[in-house]
PDB file of N, CA, C, O and CB in Angstrom:
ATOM      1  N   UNK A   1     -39.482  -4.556   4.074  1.00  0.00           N
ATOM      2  CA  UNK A   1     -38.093  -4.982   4.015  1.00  0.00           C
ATOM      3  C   UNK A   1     -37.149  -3.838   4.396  1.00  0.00           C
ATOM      4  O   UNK A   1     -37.266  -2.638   4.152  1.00  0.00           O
ATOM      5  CB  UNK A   1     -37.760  -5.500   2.615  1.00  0.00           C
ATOM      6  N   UNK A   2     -36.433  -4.326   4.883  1.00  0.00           N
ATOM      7  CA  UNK A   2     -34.920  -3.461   5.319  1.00  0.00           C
ATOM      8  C   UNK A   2     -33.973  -2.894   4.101  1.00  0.00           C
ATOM      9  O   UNK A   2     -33.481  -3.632   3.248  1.00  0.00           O
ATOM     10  CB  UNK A   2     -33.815  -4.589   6.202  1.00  0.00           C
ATOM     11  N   UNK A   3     -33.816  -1.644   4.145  1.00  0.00           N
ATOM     12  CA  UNK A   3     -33.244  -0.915   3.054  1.00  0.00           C
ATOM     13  C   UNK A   3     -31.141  -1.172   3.698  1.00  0.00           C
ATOM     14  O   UNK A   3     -30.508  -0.839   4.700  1.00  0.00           O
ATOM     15  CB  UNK A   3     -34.166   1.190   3.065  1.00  0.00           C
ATOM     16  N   UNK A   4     -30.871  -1.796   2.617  1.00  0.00           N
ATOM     17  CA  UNK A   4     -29.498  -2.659   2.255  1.00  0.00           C
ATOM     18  C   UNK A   4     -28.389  -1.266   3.090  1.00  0.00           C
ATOM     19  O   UNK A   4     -28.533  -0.055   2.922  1.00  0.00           O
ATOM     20  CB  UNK A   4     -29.193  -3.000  -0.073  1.00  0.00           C
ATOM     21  N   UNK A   5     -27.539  -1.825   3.799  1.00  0.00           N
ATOM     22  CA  UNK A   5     -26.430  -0.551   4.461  1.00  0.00           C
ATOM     23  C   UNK A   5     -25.723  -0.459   3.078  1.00  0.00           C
ATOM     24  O   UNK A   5     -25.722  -1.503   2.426  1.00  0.00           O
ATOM     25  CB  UNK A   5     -25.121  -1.043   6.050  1.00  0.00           C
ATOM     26  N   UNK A   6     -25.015   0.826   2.435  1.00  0.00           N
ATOM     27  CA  UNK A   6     -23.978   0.346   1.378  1.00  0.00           C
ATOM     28  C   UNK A   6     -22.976   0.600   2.127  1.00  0.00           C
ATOM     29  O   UNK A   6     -22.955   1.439   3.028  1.00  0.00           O
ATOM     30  CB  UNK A   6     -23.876   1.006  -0.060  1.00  0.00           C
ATOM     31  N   UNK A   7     -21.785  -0.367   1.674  1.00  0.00           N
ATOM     32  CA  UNK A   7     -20.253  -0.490   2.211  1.00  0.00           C
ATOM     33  C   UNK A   7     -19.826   0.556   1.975  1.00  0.00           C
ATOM     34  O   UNK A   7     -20.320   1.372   1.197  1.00  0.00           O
ATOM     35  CB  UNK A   7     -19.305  -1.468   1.680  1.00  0.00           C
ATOM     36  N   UNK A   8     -18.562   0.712   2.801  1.00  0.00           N
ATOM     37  CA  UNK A   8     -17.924   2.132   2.588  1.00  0.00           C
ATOM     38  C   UNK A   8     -16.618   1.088   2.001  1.00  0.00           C
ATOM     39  O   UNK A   8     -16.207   0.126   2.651  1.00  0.00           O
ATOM     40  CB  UNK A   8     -17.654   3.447   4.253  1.00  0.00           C
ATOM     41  N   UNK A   9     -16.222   1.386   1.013  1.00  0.00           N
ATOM     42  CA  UNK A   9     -14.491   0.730   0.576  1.00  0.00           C
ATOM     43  C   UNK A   9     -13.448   0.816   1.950  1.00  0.00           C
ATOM     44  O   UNK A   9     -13.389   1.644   2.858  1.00  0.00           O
ATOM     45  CB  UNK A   9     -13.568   1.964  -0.901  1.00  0.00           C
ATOM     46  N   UNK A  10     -12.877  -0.085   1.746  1.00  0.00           N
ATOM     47  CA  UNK A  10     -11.767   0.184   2.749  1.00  0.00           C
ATOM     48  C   UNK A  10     -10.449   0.611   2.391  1.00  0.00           C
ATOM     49  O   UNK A  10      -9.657   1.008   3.246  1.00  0.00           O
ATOM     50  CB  UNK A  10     -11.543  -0.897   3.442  1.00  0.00           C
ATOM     51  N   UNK A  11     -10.105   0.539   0.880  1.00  0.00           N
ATOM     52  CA  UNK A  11      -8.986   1.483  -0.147  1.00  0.00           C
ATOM     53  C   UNK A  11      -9.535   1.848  -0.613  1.00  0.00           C
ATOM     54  O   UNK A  11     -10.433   1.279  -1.232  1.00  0.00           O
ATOM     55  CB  UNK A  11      -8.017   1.190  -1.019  1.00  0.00           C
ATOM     56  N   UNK A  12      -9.215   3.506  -0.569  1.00  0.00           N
ATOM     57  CA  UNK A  12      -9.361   4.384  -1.860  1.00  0.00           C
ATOM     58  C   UNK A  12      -8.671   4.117  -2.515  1.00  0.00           C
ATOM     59  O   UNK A  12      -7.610   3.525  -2.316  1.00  0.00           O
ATOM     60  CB  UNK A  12      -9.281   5.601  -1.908  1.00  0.00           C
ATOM     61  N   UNK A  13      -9.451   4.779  -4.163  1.00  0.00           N
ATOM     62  CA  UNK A  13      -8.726   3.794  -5.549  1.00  0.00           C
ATOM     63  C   UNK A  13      -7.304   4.817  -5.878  1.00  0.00           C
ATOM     64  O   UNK A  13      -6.691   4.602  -6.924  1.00  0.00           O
ATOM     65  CB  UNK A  13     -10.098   3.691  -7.406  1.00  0.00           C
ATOM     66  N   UNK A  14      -6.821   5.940  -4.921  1.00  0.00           N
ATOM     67  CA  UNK A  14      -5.708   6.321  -4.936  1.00  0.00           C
ATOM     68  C   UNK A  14      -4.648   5.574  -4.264  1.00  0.00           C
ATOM     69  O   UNK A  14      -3.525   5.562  -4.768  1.00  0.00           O
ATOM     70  CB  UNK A  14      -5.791   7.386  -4.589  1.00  0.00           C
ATOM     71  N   UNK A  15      -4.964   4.760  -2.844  1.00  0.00           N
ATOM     72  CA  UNK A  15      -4.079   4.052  -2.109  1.00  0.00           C
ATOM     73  C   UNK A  15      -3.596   2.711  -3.102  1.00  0.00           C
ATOM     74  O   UNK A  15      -2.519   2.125  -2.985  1.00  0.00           O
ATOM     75  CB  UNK A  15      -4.821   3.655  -0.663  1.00  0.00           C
ATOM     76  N   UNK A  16      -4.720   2.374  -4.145  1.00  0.00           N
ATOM     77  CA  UNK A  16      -4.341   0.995  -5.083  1.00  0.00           C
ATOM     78  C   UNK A  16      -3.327   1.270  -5.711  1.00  0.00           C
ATOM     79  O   UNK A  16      -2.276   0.650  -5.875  1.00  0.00           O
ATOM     80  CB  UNK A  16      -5.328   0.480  -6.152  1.00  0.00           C
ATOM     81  N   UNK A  17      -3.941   2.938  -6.320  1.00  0.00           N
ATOM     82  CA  UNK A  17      -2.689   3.152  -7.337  1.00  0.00           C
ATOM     83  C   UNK A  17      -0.844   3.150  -6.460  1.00  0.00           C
ATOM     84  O   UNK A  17       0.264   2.685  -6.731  1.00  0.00           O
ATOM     85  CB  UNK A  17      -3.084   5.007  -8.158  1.00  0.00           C
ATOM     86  N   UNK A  18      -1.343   3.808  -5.567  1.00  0.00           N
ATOM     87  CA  UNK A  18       0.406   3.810  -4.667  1.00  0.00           C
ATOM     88  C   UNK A  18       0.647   2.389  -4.641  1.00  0.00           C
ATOM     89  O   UNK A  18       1.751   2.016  -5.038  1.00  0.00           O
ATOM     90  CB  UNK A  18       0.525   4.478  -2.721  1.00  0.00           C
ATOM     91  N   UNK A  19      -0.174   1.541  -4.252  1.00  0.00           N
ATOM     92  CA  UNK A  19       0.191   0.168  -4.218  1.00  0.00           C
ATOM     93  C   UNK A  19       0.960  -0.865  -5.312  1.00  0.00           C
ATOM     94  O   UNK A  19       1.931  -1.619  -5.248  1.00  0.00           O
ATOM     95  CB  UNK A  19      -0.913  -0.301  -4.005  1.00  0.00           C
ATOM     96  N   UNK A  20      -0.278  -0.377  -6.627  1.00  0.00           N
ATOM     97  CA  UNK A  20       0.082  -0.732  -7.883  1.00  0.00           C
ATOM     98  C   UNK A  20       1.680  -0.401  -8.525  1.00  0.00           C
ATOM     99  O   UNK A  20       2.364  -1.124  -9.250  1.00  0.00           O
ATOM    100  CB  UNK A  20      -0.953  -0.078  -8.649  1.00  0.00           C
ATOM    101  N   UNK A  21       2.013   1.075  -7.928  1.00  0.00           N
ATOM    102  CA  UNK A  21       3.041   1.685  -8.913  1.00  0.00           C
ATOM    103  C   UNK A  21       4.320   0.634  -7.599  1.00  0.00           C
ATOM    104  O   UNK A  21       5.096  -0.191  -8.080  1.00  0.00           O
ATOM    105  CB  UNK A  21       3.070   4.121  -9.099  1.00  0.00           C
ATOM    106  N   UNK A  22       4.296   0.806  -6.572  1.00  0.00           N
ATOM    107  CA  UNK A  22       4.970  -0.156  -5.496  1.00  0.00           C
ATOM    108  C   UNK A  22       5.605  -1.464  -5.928  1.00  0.00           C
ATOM    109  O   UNK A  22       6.784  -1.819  -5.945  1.00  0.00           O
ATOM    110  CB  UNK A  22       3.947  -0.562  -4.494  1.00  0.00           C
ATOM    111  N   UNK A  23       4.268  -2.195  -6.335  1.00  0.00           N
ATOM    112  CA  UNK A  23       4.759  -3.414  -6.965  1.00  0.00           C
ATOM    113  C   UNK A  23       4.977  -3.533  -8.165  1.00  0.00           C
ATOM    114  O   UNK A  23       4.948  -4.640  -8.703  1.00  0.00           O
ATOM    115  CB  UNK A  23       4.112  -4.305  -6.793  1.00  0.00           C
ATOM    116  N   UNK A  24       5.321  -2.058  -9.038  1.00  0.00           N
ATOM    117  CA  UNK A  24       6.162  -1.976 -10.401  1.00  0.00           C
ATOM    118  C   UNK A  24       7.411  -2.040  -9.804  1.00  0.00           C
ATOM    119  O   UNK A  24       8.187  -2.985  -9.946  1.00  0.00           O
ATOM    120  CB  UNK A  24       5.987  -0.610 -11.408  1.00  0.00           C
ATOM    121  N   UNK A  25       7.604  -1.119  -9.185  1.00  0.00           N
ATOM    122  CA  UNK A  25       9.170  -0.570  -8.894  1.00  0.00           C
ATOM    123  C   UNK A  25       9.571  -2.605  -8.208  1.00  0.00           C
ATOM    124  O   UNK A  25      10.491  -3.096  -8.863  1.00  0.00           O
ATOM    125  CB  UNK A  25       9.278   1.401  -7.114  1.00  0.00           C
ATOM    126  N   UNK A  26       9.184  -3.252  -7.476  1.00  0.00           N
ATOM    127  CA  UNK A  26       9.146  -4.289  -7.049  1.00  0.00           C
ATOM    128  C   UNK A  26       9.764  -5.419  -8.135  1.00  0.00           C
ATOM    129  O   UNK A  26      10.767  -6.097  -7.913  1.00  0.00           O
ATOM    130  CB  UNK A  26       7.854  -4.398  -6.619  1.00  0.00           C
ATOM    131  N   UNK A  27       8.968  -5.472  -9.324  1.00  0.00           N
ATOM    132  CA  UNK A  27       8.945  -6.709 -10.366  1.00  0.00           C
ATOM    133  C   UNK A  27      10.844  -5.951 -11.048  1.00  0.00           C
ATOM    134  O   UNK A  27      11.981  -6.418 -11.121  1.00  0.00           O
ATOM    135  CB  UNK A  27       6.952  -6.659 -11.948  1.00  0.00           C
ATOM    136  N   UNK A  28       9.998  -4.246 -11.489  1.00  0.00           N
ATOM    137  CA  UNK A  28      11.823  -3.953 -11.883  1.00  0.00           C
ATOM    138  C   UNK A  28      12.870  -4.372 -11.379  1.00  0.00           C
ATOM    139  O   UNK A  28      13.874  -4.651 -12.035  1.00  0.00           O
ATOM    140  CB  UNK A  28      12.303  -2.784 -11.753  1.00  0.00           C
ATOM    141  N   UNK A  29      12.751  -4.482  -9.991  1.00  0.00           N
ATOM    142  CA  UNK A  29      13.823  -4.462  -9.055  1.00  0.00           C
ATOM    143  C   UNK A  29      14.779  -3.530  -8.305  1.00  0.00           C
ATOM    144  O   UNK A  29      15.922  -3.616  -7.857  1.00  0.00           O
ATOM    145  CB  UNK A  29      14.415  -5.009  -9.500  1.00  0.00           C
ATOM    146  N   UNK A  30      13.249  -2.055  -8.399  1.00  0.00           N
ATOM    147  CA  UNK A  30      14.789  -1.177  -8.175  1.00  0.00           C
ATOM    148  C   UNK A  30      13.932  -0.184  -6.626  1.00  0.00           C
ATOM    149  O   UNK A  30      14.071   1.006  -6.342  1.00  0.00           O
ATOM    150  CB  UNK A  30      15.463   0.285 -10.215  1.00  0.00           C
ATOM    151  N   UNK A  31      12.871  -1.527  -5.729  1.00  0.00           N
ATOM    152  CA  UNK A  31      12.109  -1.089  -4.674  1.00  0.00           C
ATOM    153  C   UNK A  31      13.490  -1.286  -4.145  1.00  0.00           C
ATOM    154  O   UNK A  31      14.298  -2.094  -4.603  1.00  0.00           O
ATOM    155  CB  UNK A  31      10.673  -1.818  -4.097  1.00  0.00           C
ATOM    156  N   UNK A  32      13.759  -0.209  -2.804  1.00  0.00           N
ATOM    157  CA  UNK A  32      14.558  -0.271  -1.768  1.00  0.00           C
ATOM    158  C   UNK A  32      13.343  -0.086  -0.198  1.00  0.00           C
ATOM    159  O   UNK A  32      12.270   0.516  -0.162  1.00  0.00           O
ATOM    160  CB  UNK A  32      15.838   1.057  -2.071  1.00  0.00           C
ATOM    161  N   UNK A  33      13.875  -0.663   0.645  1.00  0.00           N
ATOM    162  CA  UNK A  33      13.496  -1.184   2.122  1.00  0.00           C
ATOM    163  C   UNK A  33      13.872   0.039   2.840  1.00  0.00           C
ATOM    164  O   UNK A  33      14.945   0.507   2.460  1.00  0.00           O
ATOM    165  CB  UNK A  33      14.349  -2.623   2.729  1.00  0.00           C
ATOM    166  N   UNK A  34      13.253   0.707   3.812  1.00  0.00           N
ATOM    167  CA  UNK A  34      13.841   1.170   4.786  1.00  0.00           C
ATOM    168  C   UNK A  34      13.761   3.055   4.757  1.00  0.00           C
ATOM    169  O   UNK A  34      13.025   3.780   4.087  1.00  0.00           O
ATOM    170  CB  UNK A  34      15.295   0.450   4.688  1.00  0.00           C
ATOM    171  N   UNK A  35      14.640   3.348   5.585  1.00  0.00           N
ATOM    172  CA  UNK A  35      13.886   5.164   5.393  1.00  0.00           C
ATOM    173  C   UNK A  35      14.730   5.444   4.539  1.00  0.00           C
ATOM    174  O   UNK A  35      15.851   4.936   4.585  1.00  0.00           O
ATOM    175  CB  UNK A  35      13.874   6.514   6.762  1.00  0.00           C
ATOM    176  N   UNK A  36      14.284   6.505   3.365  1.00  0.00           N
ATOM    177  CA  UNK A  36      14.739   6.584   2.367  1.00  0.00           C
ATOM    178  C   UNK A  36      15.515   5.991   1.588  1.00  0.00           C
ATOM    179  O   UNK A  36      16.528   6.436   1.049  1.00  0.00           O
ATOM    180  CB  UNK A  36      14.958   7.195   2.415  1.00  0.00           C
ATOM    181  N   UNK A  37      14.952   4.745   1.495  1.00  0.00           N
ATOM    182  CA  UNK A  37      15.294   3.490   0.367  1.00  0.00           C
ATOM    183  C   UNK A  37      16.931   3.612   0.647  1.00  0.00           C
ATOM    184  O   UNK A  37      17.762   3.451  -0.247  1.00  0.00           O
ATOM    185  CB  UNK A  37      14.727   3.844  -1.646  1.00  0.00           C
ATOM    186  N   UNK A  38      17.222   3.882   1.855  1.00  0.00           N
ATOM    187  CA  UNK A  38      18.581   3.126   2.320  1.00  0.00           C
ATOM    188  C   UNK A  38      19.148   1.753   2.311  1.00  0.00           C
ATOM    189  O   UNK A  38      20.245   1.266   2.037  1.00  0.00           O
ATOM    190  CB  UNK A  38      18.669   3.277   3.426  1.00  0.00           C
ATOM    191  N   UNK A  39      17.678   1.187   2.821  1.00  0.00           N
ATOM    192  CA  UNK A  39      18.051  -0.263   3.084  1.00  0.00           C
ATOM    193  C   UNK A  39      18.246  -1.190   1.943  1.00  0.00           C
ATOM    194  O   UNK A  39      18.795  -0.803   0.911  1.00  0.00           O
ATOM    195  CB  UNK A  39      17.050  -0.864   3.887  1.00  0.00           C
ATOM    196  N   UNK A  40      17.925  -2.088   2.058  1.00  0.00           N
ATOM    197  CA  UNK A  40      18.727  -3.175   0.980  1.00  0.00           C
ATOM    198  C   UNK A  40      17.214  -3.561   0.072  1.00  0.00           C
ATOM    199  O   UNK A  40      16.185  -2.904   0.227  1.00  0.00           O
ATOM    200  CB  UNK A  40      19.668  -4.959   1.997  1.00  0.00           C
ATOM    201  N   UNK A  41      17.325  -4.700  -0.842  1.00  0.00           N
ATOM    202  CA  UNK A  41      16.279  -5.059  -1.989  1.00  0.00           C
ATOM    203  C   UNK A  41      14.652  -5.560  -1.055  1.00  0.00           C
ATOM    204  O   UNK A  41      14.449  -6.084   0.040  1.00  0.00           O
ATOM    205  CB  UNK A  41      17.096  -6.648  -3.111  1.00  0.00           C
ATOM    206  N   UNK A  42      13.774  -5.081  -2.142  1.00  0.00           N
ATOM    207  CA  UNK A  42      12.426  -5.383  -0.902  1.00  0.00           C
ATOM    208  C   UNK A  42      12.322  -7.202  -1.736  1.00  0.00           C
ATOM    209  O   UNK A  42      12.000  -7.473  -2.893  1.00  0.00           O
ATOM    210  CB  UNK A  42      10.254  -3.842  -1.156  1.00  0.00           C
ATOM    211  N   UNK A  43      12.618  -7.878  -0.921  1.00  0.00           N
ATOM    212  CA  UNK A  43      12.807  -9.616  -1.637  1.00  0.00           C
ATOM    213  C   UNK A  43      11.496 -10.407  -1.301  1.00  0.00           C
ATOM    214  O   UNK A  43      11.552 -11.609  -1.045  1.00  0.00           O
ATOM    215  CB  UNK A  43      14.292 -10.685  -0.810  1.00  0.00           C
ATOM    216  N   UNK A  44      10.123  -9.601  -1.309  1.00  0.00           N
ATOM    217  CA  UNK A  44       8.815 -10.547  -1.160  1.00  0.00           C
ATOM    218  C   UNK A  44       7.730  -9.308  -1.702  1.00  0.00           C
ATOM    219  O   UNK A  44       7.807  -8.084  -1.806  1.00  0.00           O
ATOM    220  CB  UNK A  44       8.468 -11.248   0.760  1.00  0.00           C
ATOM    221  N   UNK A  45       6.422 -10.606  -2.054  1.00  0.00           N
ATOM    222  CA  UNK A  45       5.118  -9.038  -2.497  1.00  0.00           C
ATOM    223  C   UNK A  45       4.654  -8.742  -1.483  1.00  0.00           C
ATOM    224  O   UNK A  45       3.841  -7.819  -1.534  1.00  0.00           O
ATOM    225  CB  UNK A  45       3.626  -9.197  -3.495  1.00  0.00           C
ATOM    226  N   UNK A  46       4.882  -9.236  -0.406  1.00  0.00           N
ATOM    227  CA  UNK A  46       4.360  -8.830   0.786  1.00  0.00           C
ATOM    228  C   UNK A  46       4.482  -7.600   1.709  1.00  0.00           C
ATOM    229  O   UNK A  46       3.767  -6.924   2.448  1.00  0.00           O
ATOM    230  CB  UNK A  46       4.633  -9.630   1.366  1.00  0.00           C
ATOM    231  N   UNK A  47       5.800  -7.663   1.271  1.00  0.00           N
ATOM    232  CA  UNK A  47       6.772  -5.900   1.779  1.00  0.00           C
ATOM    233  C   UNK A  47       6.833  -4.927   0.863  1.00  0.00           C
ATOM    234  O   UNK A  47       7.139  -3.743   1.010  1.00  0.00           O
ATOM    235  CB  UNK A  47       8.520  -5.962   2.074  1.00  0.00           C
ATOM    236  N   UNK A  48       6.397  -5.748  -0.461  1.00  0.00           N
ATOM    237  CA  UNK A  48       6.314  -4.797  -1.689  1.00  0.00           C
ATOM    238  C   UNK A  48       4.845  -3.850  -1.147  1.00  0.00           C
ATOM    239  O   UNK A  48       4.845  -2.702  -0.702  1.00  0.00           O
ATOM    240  CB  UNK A  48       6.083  -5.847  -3.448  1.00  0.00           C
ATOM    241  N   UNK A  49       3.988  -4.512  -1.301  1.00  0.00           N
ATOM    242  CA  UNK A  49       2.629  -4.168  -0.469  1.00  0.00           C
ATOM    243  C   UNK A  49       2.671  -3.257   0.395  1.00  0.00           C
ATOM    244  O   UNK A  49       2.321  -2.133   0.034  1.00  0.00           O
ATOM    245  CB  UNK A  49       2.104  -5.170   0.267  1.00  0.00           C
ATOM    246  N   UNK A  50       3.219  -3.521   2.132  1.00  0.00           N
ATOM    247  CA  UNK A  50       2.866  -3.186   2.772  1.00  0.00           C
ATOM    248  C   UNK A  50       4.242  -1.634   2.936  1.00  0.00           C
ATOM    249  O   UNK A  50       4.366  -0.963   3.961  1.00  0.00           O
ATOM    250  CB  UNK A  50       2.469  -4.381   3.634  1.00  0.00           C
ATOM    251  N   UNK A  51       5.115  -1.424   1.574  1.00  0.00           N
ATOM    252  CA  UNK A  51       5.589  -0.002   1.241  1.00  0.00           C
ATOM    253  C   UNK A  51       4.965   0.281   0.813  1.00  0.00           C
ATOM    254  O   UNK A  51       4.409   1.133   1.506  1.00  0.00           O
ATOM    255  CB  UNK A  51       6.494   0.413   0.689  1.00  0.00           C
ATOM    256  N   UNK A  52       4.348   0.138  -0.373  1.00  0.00           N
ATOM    257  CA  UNK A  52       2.923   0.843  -1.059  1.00  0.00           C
ATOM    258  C   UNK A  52       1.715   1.525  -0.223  1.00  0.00           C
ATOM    259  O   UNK A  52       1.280   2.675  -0.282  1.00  0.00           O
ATOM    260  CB  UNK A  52       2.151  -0.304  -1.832  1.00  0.00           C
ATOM    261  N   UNK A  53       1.162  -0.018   0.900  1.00  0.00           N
ATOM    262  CA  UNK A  53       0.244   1.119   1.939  1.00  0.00           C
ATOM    263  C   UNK A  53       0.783   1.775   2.916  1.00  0.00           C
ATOM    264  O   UNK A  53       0.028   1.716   3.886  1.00  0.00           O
ATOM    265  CB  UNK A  53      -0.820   0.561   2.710  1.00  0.00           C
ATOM    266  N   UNK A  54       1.644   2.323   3.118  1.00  0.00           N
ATOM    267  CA  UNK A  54       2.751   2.886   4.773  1.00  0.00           C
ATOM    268  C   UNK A  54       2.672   4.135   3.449  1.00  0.00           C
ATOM    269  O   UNK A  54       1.837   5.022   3.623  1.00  0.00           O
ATOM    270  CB  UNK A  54       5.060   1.753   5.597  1.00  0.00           C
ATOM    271  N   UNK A  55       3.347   4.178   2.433  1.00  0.00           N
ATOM    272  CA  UNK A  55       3.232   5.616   1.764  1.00  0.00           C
ATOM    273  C   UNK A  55       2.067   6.282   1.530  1.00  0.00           C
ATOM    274  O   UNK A  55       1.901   7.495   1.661  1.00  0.00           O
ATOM    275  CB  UNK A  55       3.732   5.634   0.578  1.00  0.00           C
ATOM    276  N   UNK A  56       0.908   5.123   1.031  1.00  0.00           N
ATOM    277  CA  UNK A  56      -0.273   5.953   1.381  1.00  0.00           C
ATOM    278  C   UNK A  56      -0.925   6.399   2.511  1.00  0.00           C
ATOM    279  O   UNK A  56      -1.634   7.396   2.649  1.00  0.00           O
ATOM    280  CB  UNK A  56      -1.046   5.538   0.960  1.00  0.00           C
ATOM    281  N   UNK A  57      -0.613   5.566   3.289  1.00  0.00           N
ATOM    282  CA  UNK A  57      -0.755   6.444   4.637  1.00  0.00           C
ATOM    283  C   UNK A  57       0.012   7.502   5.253  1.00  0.00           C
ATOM    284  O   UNK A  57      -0.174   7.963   6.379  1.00  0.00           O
ATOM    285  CB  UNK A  57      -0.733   5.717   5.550  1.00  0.00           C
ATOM    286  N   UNK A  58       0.765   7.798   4.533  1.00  0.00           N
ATOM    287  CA  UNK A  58       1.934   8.826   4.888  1.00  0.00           C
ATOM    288  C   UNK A  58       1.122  10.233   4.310  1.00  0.00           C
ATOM    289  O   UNK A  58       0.954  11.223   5.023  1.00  0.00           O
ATOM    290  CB  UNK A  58       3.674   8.424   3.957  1.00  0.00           C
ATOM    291  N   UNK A  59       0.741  10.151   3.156  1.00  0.00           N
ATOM    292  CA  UNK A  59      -0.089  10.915   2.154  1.00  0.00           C
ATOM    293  C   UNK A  59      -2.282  11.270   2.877  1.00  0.00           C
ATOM    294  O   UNK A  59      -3.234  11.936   2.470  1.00  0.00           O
ATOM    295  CB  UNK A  59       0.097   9.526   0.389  1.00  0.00           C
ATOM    296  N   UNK A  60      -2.057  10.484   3.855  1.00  0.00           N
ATOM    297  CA  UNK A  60      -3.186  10.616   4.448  1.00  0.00           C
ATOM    298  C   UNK A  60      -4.856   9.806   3.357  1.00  0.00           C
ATOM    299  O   UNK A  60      -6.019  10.205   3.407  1.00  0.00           O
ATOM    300  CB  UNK A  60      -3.120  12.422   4.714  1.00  0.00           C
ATOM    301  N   UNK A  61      -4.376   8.830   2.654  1.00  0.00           N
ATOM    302  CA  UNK A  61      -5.067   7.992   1.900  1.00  0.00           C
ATOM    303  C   UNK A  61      -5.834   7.034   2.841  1.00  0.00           C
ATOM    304  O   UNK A  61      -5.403   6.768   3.962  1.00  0.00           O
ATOM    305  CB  UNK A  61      -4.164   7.318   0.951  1.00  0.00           C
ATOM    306  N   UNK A  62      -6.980   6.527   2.351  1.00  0.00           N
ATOM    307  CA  UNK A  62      -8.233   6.084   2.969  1.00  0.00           C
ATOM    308  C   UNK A  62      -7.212   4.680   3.138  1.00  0.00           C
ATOM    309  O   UNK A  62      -6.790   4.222   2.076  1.00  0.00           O
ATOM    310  CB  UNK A  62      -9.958   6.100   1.940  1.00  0.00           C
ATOM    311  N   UNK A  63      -6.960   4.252   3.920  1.00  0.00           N
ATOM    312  CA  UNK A  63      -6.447   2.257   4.069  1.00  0.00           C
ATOM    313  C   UNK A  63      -6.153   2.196   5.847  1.00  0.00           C
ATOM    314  O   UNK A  63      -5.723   3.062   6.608  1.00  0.00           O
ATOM    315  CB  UNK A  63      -4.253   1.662   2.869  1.00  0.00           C
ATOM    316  N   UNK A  64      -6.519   1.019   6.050  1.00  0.00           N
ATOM    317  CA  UNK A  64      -7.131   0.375   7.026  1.00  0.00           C
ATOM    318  C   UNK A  64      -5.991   0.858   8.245  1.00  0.00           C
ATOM    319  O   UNK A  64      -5.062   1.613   7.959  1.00  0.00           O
ATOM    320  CB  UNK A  64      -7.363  -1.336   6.665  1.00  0.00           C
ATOM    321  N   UNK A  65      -6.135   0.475   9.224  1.00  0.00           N
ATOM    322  CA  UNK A  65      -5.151   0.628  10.535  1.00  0.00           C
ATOM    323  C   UNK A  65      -3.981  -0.306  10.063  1.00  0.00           C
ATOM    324  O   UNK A  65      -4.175  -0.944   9.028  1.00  0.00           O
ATOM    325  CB  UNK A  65      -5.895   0.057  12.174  1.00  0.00           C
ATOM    326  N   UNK A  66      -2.515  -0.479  10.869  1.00  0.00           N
ATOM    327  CA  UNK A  66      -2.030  -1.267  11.127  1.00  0.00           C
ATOM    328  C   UNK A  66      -2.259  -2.533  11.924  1.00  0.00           C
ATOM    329  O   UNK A  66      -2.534  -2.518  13.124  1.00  0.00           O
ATOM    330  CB  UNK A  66      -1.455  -0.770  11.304  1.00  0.00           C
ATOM    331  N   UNK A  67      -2.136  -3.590  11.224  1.00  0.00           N
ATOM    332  CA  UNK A  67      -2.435  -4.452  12.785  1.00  0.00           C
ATOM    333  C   UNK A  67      -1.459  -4.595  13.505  1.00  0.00           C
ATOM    334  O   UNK A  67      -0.301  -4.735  13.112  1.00  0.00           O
ATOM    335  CB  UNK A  67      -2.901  -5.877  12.768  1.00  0.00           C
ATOM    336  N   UNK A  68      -2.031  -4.563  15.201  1.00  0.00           N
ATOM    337  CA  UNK A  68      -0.362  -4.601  15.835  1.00  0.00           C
ATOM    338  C   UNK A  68      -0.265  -5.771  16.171  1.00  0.00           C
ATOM    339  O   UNK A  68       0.782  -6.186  16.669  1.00  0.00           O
ATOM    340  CB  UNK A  68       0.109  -3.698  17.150  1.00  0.00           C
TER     341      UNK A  68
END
């Protein structure tokens, strides 16, 4: 028999945490949009999210490409 590949994660459990603390600031209400939280309220979890992974990737954290 064939010895099993193991997965490599595709988040490190540091990029969750940026994610996690993201969609605190999110539920509070006090996430801002844009470069240096200039912009206006982040109004979905979806953008809540995808500030959470853009900072971990800023930080050089294990998470996937952008899709273009």
């Amino acid at each position: 028999m064939a010895a099993k590949k193991k997965k490599k994660t595709k988040y490190s459990r540091s990029s969750k945490r940026d994610v996690e603390s993201e969609m605190r600031r999110y539920k509070k209400g006090t996430a801002k949009s844009g470069r240096g939280g200039k912009g206006g309220k982040v109004k979905s979890r979806k953008q809540a999210i995808a500030i959470g992974l853009s900072k971990a990737r800023k930080k050089g954290k294990r998470v996937p490409k952008k899709k273009s």
